[in-house]
PABAMI-762480 format. One record per atom (N, C-alpha, C): z, y, x. Coordinates in steps of 0.1 Angstrom, whole numbers, padded with zeros to 4 digits, always signed. Each point is the difference from the previous one (the first is absolute). Layout:
ZYX...
END
This chain:
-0253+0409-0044-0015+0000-0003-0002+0007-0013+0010-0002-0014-0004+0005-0010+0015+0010+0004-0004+0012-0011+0010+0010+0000+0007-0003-0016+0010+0012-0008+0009-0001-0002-0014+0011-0013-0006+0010+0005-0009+0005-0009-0012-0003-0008-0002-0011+0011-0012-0007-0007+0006-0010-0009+0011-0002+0000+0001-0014-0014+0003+0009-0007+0005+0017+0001+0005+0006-0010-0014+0009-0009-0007+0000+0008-0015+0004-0004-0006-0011-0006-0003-0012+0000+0000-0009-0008+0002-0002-0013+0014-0001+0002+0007-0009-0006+0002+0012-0020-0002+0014+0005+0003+0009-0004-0014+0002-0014-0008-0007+0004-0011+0000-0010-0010-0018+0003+0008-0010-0003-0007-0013+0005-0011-0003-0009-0004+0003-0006-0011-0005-0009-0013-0007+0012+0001-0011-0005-0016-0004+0013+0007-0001+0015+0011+0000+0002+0003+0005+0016+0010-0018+0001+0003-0007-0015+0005-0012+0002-0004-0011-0002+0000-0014+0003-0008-0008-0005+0003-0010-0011+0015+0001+0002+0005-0009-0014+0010+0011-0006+0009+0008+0000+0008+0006-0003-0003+0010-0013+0001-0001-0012-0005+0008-0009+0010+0010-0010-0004+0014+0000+0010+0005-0009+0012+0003+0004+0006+0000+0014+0013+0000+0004+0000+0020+0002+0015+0002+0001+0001+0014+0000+0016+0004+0007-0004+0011+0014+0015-0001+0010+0005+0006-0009+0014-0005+0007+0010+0007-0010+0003+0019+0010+0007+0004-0004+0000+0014+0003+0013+0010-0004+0008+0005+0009+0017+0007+0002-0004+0006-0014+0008+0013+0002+0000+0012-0011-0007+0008+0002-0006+0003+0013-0006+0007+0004-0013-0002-0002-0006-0013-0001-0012-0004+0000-0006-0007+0014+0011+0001+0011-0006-0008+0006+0003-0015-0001-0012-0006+0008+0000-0014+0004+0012-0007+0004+0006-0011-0005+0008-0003+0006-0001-0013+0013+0005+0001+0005-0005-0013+0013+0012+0000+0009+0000-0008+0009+0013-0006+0007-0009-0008+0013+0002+0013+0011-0010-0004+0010+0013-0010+0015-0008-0007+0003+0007-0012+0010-0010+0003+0014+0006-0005+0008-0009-0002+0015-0017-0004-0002+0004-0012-0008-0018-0006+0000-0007+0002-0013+0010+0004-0015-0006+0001-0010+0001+0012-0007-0003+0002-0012+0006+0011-0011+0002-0007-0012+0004+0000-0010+0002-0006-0010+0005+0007-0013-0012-0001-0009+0000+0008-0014+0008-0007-0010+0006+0005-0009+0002-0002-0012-0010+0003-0008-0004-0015-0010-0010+0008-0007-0001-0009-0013-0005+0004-0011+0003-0001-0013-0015-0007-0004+0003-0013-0005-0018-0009-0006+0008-0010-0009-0009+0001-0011+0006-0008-0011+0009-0001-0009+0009+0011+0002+0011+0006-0003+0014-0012+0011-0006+0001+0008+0011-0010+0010-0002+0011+0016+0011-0003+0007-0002+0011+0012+0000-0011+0009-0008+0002+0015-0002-0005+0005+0001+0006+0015+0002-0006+0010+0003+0009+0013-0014-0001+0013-0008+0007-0002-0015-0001+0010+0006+0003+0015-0001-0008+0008-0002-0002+0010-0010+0009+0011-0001+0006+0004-0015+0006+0008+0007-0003+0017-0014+0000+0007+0006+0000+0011-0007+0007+0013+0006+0006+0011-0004+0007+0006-0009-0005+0012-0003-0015+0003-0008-0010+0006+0002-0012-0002-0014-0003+0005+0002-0017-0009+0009-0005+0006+0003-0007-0006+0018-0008+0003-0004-0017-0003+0005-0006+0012-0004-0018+0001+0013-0006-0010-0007-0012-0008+0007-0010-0008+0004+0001-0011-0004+0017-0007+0003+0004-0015-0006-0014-0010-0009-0001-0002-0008-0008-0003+0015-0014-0002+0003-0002+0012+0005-0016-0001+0011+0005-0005+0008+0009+0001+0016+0004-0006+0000+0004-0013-0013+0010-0007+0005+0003-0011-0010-0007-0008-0009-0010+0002-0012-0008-0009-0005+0009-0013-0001-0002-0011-0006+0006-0012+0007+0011+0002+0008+0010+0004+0003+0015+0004-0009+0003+0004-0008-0004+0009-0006+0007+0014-0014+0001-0008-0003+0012+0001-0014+0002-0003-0008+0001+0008-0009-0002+0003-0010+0000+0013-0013+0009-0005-0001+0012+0010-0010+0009-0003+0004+0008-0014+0007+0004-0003+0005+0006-0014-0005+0013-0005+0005+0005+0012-0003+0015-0001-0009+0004+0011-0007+0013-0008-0010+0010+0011+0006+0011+0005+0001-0001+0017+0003+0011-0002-0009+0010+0011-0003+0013-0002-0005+0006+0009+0001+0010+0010-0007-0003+0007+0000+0004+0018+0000+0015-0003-0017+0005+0000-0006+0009-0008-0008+0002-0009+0002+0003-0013-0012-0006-0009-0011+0005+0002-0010-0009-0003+0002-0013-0011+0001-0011+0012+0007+0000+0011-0003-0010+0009+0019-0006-0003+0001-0013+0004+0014-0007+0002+0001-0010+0002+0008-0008-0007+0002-0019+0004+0012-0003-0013-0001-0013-0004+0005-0006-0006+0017-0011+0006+0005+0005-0008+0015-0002+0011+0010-0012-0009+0006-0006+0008+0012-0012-0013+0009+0004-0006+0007+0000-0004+0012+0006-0007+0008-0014-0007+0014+0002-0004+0003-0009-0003+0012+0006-0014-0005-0009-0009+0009+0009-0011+0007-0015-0008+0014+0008-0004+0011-0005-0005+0010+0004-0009+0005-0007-0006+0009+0006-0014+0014+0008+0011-0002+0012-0014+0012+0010+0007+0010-0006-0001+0013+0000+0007+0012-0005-0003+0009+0016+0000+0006-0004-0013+0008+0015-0005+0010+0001+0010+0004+0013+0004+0015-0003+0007+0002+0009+0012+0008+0000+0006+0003+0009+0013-0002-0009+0014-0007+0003+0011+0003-0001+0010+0016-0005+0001+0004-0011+0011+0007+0001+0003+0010+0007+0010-0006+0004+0006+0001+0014+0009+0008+0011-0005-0007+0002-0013+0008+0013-0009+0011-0008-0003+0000-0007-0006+0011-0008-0004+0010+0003+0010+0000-0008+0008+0011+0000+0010+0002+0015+0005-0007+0005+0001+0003+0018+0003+0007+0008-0011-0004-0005-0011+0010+0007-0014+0012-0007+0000+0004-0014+0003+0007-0008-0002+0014+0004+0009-0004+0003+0015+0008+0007+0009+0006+0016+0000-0009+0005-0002+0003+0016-0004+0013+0000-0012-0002-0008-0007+0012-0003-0014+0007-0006+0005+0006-0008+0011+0009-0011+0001+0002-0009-0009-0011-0002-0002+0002-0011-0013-0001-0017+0007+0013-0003+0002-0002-0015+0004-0002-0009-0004+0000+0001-0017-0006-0006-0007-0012-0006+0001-0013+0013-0004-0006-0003+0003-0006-0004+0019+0003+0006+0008-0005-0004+0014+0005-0017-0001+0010-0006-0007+0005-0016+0002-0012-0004-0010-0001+0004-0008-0013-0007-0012-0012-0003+0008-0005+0013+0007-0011-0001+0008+0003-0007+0012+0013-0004+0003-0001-0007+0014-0004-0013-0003+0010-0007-0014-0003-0014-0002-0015+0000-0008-0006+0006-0006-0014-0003-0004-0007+0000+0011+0000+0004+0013-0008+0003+0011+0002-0019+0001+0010+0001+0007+0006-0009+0002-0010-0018-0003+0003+0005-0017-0005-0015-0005-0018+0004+0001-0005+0011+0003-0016-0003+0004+0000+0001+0015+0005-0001+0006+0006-0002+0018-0004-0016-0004+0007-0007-0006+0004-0015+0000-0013-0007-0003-0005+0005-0011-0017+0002-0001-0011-0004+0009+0001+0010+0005-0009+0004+0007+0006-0008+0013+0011-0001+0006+0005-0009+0010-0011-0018-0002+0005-0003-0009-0002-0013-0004-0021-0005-0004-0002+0012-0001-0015+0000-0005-0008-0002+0014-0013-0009-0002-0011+0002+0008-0007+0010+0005+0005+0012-0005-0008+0012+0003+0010+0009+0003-0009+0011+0005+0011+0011+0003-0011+0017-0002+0015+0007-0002-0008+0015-0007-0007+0001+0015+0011+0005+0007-0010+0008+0011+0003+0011+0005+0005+0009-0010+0001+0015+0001+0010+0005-0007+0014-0011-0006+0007+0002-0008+0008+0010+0010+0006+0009-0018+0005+0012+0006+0007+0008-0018+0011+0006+0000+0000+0005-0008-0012+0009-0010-0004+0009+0007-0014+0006-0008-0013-0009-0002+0003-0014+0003-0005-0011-0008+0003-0009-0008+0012+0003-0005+0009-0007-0011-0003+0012-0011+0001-0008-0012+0000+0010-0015+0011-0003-0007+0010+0010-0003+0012-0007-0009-0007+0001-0016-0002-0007-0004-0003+0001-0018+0010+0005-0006+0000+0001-0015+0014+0008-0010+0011-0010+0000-0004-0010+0003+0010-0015-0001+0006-0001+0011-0004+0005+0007+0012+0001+0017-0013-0014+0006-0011-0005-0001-0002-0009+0003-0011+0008+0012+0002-0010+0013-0012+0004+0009-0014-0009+0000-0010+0011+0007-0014-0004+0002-0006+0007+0014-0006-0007+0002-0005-0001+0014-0019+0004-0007+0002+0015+0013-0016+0004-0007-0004+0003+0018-0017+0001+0000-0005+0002+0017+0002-0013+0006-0012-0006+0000+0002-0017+0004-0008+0004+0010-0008+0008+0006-0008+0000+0008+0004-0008+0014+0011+0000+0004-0002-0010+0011+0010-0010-0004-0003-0007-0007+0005-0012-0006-0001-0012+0009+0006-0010+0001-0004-0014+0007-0001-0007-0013-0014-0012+0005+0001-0006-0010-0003-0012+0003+0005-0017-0002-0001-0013+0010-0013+0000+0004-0016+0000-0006-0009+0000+0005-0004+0011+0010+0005+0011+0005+0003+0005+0015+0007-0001+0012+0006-0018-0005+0006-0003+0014-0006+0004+0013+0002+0000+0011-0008+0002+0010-0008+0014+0001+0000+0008-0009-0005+0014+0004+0008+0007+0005-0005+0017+0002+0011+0006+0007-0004+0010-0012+0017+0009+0000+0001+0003-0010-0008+0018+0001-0008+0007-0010-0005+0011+0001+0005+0010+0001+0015+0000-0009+0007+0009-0006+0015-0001+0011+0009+0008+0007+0010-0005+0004+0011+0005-0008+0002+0005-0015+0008+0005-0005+0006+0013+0001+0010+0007-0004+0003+0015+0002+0013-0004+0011+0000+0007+0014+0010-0002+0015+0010+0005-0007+0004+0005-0010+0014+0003-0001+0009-0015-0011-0010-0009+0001+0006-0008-0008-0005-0018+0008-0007+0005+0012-0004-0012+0005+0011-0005+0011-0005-0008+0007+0009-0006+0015-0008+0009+0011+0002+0006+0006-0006+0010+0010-0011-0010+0011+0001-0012-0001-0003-0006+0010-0015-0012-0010-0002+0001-0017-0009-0003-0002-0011-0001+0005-0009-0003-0003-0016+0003+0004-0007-0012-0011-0011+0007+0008-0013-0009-0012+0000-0015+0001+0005-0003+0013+0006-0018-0006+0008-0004-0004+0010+0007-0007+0011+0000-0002-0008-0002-0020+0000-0007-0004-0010-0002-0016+0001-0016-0006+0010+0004-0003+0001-0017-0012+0012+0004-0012+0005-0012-0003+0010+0007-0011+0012+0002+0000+0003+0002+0016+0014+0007+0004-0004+0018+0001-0007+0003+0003-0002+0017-0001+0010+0005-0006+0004+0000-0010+0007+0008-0013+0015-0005+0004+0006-0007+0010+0015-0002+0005+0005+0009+0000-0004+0008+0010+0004+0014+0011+0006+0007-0014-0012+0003-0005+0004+0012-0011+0008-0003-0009-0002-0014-0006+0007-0003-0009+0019+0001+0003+0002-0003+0009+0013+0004+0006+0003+0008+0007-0012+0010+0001+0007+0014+0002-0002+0007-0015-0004+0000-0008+0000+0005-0014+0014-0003-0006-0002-0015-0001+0015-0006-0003+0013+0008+0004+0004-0001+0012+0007+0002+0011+0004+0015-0005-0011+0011-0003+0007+0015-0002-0002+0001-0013-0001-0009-0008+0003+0000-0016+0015-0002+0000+0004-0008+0005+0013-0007-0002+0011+0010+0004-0005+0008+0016+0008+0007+0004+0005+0010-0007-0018+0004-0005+0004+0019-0010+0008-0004-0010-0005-0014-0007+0015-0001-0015+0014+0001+0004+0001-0005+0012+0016+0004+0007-0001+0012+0006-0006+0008+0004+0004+0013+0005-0016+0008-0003-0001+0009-0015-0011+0006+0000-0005+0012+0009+0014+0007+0007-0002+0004+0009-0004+0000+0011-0007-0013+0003-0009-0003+0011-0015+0008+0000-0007+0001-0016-0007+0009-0003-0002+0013+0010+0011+0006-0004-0003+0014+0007+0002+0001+0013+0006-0012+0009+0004-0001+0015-0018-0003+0003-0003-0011-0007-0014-0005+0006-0011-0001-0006+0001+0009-0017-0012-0005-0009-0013+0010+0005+0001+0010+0010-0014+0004+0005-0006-0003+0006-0001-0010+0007-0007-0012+0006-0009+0000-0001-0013-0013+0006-0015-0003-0012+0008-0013-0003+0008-0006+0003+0000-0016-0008+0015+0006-0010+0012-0015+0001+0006+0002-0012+0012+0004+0006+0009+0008+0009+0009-0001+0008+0000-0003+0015-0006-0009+0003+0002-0011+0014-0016+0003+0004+0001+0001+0015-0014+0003+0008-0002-0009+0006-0007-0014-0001-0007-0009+0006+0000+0003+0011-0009+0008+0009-0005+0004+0014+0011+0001+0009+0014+0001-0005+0013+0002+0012+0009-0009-0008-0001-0007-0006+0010-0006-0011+0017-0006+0009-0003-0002+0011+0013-0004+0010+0007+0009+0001-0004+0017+0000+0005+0007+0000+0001+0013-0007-0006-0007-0012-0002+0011-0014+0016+0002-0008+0002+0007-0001+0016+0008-0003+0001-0003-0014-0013-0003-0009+0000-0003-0014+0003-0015-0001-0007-0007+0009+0003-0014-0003+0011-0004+0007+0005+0007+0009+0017-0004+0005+0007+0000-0011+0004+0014-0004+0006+0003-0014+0004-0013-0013-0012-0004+0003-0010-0011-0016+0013-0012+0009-0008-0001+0006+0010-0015+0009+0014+0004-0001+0006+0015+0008+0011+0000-0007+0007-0007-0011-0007+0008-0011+0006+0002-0012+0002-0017-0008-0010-0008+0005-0001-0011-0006+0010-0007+0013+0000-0001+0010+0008-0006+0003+0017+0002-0001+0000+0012-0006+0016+0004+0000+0004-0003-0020-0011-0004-0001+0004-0005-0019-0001-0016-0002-0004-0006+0011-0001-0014+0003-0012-0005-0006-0012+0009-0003-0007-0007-0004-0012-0010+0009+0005-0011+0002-0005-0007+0013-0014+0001-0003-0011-0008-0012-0009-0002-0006-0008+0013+0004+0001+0015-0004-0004+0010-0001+0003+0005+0014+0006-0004+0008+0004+0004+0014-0009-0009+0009-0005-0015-0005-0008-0009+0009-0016+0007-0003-0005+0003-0014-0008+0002-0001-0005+0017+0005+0009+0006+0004-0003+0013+0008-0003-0002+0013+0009-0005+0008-0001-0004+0013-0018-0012+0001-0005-0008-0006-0012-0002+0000-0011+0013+0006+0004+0009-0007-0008+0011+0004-0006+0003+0019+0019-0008+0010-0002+0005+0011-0007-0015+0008-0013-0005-0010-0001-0012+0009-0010+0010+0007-0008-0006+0017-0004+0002+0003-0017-0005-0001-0005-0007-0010-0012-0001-0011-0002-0001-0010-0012+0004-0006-0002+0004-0016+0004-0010-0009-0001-0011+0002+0003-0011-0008+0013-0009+0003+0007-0002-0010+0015-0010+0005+0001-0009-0011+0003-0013+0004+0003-0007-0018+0015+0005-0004+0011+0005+0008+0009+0003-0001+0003+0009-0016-0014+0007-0006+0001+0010-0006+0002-0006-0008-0009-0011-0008-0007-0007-0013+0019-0007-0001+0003-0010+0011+0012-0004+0002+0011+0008-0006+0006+0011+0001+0007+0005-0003+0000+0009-0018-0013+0002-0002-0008+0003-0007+0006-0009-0016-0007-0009+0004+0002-0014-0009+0016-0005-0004+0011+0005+0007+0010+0000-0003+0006+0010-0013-0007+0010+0002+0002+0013-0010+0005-0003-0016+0009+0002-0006+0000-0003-0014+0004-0016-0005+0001-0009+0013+0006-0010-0002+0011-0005+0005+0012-0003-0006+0011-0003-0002-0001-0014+0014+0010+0005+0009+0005-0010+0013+0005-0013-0010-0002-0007+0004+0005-0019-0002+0012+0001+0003+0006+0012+0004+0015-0005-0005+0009+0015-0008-0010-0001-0011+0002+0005-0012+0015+0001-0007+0003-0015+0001+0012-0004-0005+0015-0002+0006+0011-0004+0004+0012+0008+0005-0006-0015+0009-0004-0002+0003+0003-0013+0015+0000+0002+0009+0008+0000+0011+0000+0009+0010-0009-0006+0013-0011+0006+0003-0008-0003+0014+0007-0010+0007-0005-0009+0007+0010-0011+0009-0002+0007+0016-0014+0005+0000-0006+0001+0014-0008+0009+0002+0007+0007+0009-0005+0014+0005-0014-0003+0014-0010+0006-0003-0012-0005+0011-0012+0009+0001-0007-0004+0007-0007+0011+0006-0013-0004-0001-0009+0006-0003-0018-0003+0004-0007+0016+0004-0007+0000+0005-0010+0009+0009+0012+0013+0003+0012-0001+0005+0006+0005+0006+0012+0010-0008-0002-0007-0012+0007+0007-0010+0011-0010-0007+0011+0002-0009+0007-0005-0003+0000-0001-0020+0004-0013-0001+0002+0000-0016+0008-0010-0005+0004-0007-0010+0008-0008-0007-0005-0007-0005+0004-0018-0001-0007-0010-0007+0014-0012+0000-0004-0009-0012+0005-0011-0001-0005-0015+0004+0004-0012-0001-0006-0011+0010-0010+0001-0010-0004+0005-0012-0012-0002-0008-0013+0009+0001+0006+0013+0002-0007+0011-0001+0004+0016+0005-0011+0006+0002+0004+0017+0003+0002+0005-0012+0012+0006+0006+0008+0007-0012-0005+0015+0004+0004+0005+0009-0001+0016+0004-0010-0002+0012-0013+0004-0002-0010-0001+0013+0008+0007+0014-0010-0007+0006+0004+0008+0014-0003+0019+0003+0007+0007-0004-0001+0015-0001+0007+0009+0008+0012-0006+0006+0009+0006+0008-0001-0002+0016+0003+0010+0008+0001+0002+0012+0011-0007+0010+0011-0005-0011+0013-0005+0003+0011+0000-0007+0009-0011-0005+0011+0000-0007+0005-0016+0004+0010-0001-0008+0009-0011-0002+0001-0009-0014+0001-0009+0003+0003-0006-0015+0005+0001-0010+0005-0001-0012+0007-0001-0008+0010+0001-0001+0013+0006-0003+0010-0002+0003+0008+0007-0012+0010-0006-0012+0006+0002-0010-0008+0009-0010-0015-0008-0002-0009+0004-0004-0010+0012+0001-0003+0007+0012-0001+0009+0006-0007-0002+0015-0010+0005+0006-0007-0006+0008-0003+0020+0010+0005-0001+0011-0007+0014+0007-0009-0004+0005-0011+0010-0004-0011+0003+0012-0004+0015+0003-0009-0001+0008-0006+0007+0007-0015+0007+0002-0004+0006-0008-0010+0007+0000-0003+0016+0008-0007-0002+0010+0000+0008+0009+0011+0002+0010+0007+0011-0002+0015+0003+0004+0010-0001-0009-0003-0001-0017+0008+0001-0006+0008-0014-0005+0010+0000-0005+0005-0015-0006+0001+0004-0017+0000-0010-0004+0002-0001-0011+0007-0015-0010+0008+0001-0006+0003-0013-0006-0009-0004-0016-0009-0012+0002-0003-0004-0014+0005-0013-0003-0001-0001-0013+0003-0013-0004-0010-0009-0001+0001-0016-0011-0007-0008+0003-0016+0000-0001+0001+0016-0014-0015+0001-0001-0008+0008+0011+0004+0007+0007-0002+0006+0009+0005+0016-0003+0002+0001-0016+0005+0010+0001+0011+0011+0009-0006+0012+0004+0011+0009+0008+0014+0002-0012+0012-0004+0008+0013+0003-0005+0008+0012+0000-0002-0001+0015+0007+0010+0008-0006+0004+0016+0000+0011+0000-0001+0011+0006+0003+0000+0015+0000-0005+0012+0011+0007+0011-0003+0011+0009+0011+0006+0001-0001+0012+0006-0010+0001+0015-0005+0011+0009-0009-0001+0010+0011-0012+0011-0003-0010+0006+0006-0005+0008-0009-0012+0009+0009-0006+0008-0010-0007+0012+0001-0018-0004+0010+0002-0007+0003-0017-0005+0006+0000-0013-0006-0012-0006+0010-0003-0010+0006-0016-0002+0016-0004-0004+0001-0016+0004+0005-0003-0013-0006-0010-0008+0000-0004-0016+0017+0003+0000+0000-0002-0018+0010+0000-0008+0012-0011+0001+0012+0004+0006+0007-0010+0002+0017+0007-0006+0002-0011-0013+0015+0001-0003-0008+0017-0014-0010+0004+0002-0005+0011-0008+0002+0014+0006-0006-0001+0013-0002+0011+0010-0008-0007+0008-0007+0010+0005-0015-0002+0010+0003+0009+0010-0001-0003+0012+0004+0012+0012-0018+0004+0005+0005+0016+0003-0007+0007+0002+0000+0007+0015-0008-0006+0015-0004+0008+0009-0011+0014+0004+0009+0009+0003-0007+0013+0001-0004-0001+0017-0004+0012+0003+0004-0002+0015+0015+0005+0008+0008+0009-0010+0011+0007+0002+0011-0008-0008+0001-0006-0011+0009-0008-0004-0002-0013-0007+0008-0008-0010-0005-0007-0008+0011-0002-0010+0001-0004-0008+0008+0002-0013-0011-0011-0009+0014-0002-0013-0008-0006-0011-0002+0004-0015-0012-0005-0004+0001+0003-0013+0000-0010-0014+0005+0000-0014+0001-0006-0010-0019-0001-0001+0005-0006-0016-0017-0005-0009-0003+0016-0006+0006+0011+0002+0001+0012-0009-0005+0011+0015+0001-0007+0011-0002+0009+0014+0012+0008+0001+0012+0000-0003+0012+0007+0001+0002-0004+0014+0001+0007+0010+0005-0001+0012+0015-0001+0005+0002-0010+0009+0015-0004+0002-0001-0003+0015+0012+0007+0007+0001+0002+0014+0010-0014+0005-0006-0008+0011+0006-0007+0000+0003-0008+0017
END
């Protein structure tokens, strides 16, 4: 309904054309032009009042529930803008303090291009602890997505573009906004609106942060995509997110391997996510050398606990107990040995079985032979 020229005709001489806004001035390249940063439903200026910068909002039709998401932001009737003069209409806008910093988008695209695993692990765990955030909170973004994260100079993130936000007094609506399909569940829709929305994405953002710090070369296999690696709309048999699953299941990372596989539920919402989620960054209950008594299972998965407590959640696909302190399991196809903390030890080669530590050798079934190996994986034919 509004165009991209009329706020720039505007906005370009506002004297009389605002209702509260006084003295503000766009900012402008080297060239002299305007600067702006145009989205599906908005455009949004940088612009200079009071000697403080602030980020204006405009938008290209009225858009439902501004008002309730951004409160004292939201300006109502702000600006004039015109059709043909001297004829037009008075339109909302919603304006907010700049937040300094890069897209996260760039970020991660400069971050990969360099192989810097550094940084791509920094960005994975900051994502990460506003994942946990936003998991646990009454509300949800809506539309989260990398090119709506800001990294500031401090490495710290911000979440900008609230427009389809949930917020608890919209229980029961349907939602207006269905987010950007390269970062949704394919099978969303407009009832699909409370404060699980933000799962999907959040563990697929997650999920190829973690990957690219282990292999930045995933970038150039899959970074021309529209989302971040991994294509929602075929995800069963997306070659990016095989890969992802790969790689985490062949480094034993169960945690980061449960929270990818979420991706292939068949609805937008799972508690599974927040579940696994909430584990992140905290130390298993059996922290200390005591060795698990009892190997057990819940919703189809396997973990470790004592007659007191879970020690290692249920993460694994299959393994064995404890045995001369050393416990095999099974994640996916691969085995792996951890100890009491859950930590991976050791490594085992591609094979079809593994049978614990006995005498300080663990035997290993292939489909063609079987042999064993030490606590070091030195293989011995026997």
């Amino acid at each position: 309904m509004f165009t991209l020229r009329q706020y720039l005709f505007s906005l370009e001489d506002p004297f009389g054309l605002c209702r509260t806004l006084r003295d503000f001035s766009l900012e402008r390249d080297a060239s002299g032009r305007v600067r702006y940063t145009v989205g599906n439903a908005a455009v949004t200026f940088p612009i200079q009042m009071d000697g403080q910068r602030y980020a204006l909002r405009c938008y290209f039709s009225p858009a439902p529930r501004l008002k309730q998401i951004y409160g004292e932001e939201y300006l109502e009737r702000e600006l004039f803008l015109y059709d043909a003069p001297p004829h037009g209409r008075w339109v909302d806008v919603v304006l907010t303090s700049w937040i300094e910093g890069e897209e996260m988008a760039s970020a991660i695209k400069r971050a990969a291009e360099a192989y810097d695993h550094t940084m791509l692990s920094a960005l994975a765990e900051r994502f990460d602890r506003l994942a946990i955030k936003l998991l646990e909170a009454p509300w949800a973004h809506g539309d989260l997505k990398p090119e709506n994260i800001i990294v500031d100079p401090a490495g710290e993130l911000h979440l900008i573009d609230r427009d389809a936000m949930f917020l608890p007094e919209m229980a029961d609506e349907k939602s207006a906004e269905l987010g950007t399909a390269a970062y949704q569940h394919p099978l969303r829709s407009a009832e699909d609106f409370d404060a699980t929305i933000d799962d999907f994405s959040v563990a697929l953002i997650s999920s190829a942060l973690h990957a690219l710090a282990l292999d930045p070369t995933l970038y150039e296999r899959f970074g021309e995509r529209d989302g971040l690696l991994i294509d929602p709309q075929q995800i069963a048999e997306d070659e990016a997110f095989q890969a992802i699953l790969q790689r985490f299941e062949e480094e034993g990372l169960a945690l980061r391997y449960r929270i990818a596989r979420t991706l292939l539920r068949r609805r937008p919402s799972t508690l599974r996510c927040q579940e696994f989620f909430s584990l992140l960054g905290k130390p298993f209950a059996g922290v200390s050398d005591e060795i698990p008594e009892l190997f057990f299972s819940s919703n189809g998965l396997w973990g470790f606990r004592t007659e007191e407590a879970v020690t290692i959640p249920p993460l694994y696909d299959a393994g064995w107990d404890f045995s001369e302190g050393l416990a095999a399991v099974r994640l996916g196809q691969s085995w792996h040995f951890i100890d009491p903390t859950g930590r991976v030890v050791l490594h085992c080669p591609p094979c079809r079985e593994v049978k614990p530590f006995r005498n300080g050798r663990a035997t290993i079934y292939t489909d063609n032979e079987s042999y064993q190996i030490d606590f070091t994986g030195k293989r011995f034919e026997f």
